[in-house]
KOLGU-906777 format. One record per residue: residue in one letter; x, y, z of N, C-alpha, C in turn. Coordinates in steps of 0.1 Angstrom, whole numbers, padded with zeros to 4 digits, always signed. Example, Ala and Ser with C-alpha at 12.3 -4.5 7.8 and 13.67 -1.06 7.14 Angstrom:
// residues 2
A+0132-0057+0078+0123-0045+0078+0132-0033+0078/S+0128-0022+0071+0137-0011+0071+0129+0000+0079/
//
This chain:
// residues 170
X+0692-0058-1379+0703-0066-1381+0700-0080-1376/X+0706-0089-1386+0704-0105-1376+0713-0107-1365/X+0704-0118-1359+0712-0118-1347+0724-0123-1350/X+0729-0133-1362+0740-0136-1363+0750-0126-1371/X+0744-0117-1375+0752-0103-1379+0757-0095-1368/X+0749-0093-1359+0753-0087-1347+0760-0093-1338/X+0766-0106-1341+0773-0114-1329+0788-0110-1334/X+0785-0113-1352+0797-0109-1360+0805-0095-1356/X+0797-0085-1360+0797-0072-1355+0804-0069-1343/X+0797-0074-1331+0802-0072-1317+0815-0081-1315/X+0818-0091-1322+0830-0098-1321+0843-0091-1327/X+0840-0081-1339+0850-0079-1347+0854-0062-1340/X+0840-0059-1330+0847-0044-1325+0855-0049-1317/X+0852-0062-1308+0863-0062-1295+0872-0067-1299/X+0874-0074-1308+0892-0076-1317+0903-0069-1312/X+0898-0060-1319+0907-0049-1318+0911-0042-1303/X+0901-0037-1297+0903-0035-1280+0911-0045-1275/X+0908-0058-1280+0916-0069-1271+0930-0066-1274/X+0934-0065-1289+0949-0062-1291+0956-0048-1284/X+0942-0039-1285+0950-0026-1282+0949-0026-1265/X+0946-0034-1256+0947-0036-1244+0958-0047-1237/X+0968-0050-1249+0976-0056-1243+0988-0047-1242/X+0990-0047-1233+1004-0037-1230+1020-0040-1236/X+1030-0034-1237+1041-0038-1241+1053-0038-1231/X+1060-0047-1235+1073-0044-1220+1085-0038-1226/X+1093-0031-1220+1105-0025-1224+1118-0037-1223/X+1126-0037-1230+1136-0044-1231+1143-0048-1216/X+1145-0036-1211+1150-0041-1198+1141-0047-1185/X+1128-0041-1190+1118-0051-1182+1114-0062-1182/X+1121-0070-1199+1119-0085-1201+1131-0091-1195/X+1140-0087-1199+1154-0092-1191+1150-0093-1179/X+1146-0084-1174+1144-0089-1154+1133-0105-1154/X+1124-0099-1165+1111-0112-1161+1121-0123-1167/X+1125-0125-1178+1133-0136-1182+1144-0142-1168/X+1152-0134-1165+1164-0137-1153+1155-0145-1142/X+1139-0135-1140+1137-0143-1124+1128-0157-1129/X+1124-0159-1144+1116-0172-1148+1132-0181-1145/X+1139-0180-1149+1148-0188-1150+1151-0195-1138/X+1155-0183-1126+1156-0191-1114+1144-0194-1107/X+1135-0192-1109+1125-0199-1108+1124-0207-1106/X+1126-0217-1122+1134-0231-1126+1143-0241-1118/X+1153-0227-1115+1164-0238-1110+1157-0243-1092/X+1148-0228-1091+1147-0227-1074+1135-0242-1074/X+1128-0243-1088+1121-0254-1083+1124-0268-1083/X+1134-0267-1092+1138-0283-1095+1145-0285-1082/X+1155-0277-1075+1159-0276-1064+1155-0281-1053/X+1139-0274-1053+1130-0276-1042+1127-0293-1045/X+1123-0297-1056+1119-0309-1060+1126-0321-1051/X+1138-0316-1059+1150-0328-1051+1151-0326-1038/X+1154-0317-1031+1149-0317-1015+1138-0323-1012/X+1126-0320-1018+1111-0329-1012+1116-0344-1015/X+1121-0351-1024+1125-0364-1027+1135-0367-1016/X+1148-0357-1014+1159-0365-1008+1164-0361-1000/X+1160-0351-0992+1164-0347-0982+1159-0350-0965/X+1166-0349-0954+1154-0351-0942+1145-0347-0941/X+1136-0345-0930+1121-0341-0928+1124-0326-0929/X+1131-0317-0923+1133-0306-0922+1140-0299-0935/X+1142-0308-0944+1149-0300-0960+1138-0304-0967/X+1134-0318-0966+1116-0320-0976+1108-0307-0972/X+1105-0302-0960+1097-0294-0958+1095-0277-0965/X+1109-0275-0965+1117-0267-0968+1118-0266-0985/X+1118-0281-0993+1120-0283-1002+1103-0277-1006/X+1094-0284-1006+1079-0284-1007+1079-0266-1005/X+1083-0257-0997+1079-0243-0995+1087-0241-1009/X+1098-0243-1010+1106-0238-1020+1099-0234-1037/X+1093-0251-1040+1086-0256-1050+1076-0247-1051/X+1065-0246-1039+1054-0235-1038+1054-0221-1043/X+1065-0220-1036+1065-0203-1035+1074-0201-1051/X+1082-0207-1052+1087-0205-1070+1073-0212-1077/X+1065-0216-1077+1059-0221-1088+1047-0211-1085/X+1048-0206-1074+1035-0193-1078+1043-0184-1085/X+1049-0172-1080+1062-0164-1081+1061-0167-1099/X+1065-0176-1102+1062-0179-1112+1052-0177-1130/X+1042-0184-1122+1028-0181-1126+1027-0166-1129/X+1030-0156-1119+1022-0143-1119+1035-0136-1129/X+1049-0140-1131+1059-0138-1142+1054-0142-1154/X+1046-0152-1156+1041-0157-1168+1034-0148-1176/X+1023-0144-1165+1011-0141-1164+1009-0127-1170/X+1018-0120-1161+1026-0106-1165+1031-0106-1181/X+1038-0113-1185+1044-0119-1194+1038-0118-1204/X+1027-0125-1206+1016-0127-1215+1008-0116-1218/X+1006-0112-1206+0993-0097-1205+1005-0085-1213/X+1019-0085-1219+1028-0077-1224+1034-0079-1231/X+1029-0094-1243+1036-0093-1256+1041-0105-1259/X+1048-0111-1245+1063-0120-1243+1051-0134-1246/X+1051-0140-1254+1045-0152-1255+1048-0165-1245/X+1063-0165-1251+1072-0175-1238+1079-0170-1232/X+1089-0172-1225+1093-0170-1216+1107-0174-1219/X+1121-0170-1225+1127-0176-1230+1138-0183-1216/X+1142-0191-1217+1150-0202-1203+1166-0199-1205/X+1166-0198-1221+1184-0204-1227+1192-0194-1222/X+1186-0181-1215+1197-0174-1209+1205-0180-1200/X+1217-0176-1201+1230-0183-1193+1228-0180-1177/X+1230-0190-1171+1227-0190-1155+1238-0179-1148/X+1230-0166-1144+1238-0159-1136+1251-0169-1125/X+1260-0159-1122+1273-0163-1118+1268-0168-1100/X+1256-0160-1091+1252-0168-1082+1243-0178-1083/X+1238-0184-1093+1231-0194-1093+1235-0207-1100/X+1251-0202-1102+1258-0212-1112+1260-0223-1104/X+1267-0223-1092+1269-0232-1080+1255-0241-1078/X+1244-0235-1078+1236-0244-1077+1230-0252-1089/X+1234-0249-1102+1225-0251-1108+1239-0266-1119/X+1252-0260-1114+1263-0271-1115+1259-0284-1107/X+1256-0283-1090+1254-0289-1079+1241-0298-1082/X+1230-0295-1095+1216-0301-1094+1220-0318-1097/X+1228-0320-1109+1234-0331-1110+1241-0343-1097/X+1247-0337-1088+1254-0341-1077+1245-0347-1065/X+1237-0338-1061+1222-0336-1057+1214-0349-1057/X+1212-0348-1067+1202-0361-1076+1206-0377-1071/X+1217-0377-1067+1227-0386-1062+1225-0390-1048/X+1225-0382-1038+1223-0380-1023+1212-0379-1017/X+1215-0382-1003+1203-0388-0998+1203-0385-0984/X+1192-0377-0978+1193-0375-0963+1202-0364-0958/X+1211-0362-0950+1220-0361-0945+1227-0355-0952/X+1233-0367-0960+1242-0363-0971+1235-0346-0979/X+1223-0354-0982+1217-0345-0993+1218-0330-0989/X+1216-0328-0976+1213-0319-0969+1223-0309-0970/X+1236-0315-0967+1250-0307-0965+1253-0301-0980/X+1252-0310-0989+1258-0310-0999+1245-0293-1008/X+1233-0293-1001+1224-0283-1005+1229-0272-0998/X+1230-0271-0985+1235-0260-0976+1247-0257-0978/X+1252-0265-0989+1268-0260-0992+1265-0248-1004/X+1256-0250-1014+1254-0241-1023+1241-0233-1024/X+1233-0236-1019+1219-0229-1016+1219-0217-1008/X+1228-0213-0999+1225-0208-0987+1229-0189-0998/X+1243-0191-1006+1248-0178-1011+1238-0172-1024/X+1232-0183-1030+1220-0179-1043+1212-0175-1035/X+1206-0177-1022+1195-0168-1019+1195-0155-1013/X+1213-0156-1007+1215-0139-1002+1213-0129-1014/X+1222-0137-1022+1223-0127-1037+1207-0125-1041/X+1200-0134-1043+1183-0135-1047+1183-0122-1045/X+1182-0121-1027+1169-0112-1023+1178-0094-1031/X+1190-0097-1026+1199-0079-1035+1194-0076-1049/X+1195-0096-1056+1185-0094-1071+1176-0084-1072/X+1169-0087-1069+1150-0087-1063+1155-0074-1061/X+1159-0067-1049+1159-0054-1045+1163-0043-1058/X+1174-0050-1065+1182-0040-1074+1174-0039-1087/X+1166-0052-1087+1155-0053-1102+1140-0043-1096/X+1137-0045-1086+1130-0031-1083+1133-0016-1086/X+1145-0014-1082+1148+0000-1083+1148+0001-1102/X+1152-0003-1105+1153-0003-1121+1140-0003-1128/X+1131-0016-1125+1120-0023-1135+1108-0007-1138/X+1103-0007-1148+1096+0004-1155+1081+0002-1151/X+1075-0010-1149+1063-0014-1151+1059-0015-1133/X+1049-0009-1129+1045-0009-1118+1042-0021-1116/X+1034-0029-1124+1030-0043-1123+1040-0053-1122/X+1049-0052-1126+1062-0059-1123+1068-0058-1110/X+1068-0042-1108+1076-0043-1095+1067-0046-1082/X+1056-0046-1084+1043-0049-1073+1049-0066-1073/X+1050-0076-1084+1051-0091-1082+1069-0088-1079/X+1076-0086-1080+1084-0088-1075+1090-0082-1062/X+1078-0070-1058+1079-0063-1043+1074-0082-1034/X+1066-0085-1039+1056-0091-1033+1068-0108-1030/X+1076-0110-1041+1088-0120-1037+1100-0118-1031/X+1097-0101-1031+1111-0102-1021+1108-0105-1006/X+1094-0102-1003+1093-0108-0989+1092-0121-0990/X+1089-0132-0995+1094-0146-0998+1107-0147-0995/X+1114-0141-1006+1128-0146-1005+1135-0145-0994/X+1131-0134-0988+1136-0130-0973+1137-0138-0964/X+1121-0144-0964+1118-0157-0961+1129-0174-0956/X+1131-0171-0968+1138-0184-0977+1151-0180-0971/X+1155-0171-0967+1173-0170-0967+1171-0173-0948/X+1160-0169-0940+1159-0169-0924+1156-0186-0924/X+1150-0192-0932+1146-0206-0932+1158-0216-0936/X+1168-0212-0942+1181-0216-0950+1193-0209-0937/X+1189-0205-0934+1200-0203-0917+1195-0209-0908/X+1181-0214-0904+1180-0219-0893+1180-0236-0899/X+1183-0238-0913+1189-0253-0917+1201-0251-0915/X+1209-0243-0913+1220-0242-0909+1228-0247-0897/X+1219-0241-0889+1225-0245-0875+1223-0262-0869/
//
């Protein structure tokens, strides 16, 4: 065989392996990946506006926030991809605890410092208690071991996020 027969050849067996090694996700497995891309979203733009407008201690806070959703993130994608879901759809309606913040991003955008600060700890502090019960209750449910490994893996983040969101409290 030529060698450009045999490139053909070897290209056209692993075709197929490549399709039949992508895995599939169950409906209610996308709904969870869809729900946590979303706040994802909101948790980064969030974070964004804190690194811009907030004091040293909410920038800092803001920047972890940004980080840890934009990995968190990635590995939803990633997941995502490796199981069918091309994109990642967003237009789902903002759960009822993330509404407050995600109403507040507008207001936000506005404020500066101090201000900015109060006006985040006024709606940030109850989206991330709810987060982490998210996270816990989307575990017990999710089908895909791979799923629930990335999202075992943010509930210790989030945990995080809600001890770092109390001590901006005080």
């Amino acid at each position: 065989m030529k060698p450009r027969s045999l490139a053909i050849a070897l290209a056209l067996a692993i075709v197929p392996q490549i399709g039949a090694a992508q895995a599939t996700m169950d409906s209610g497995d996308a709904q969870i990946v869809s729900y946590f891309h979303l706040v994802n979203q909101i948790e980064i733009e969030v974070g964004n506006l804190a690194k811009r407008n907030g004091t040293s201690p909410m920038r800092e806070f803001g920047g972890t926030l940004v980080a840890d959703h934009t990995y968190a993130d990635k590995r939803l994608v990633a997941f995502a991809q490796t199981h069918g879901m091309a994109t990642i759809p967003v237009e789902a309606p903002i759960d009822p605890d993330h509404r407050p913040v995600a109403d507040a991003i507008d207001h936000l955008k506005t404020l500066r410092g101090s201000d900015f600060d109060d006006a985040f700890l006024d709606v940030v502090p109850d989206a991330q208690d709810a987060e982490v019960q998210n996270i816990e209750d989307a575990i017990a449910t999710v089908d895909d071991p791979a799923l629930e490994q990335i999202l075992r893996d943010f509930e210790y983040v989030m945990k995080s996020h809600v001890i770092t969101v109390g001590n901006l409290q005080r």
